[in-house]
Phi, psi and omega in degrees: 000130182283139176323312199284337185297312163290348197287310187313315174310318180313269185334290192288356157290311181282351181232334165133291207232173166191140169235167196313328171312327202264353150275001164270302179311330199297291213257351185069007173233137226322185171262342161319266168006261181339296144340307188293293190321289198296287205319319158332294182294312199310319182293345179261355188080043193227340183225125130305114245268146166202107180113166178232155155059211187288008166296306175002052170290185173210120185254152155309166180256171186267339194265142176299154159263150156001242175024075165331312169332267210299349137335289150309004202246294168330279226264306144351287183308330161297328174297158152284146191326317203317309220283351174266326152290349183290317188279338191261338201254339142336286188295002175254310164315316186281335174293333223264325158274000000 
């Protein structure tokens, strides 16, 4: 998973949905590019297509993902920010010792 792919995961946890412009406005890059990225989480099972054409968003998806990775990824993203920081400063606190 690519930085803007991940950025993109951020984003449908905080807002519900996200569409390629705002991964284009985000990273500066084309809309292919941007399009491509999603289609890409779609294709891991991690995201759903919502809507034709320019209308388009992209939801999490109902279905599990491939991975273990991307299982975590899948299951974050579902959470609220608070509940990913709880979880990232857990997993930090646990490294540490």
């Amino acid at each position: 998973m690519n930085e803007r792919q991940s950025w993109a995961m951020a984003e449908v946890a905080k807002n519900g949905a996200i569409v390629a412009g705002a991964l284009r406005a985000a990273f500066g890059v084309c809309g292919e590019t941007a399009r491509r990225d999603l289609a890409e989480l779609v294709e891991r099972g991690l995201l759903q297509p919502v809507g034709e054409r320019r209308g388009r968003r992209y939801e999490l998806a109902s279905t599990k993902p491939a991975t273990p990775f991307e299982s975590v990824v899948w299951q974050l993203a579902k959470m609220p920010p608070w509940r990913v920081r709880q979880v990232a400063a857990r997993m930090r606190d646990s490294s540490a010792a």
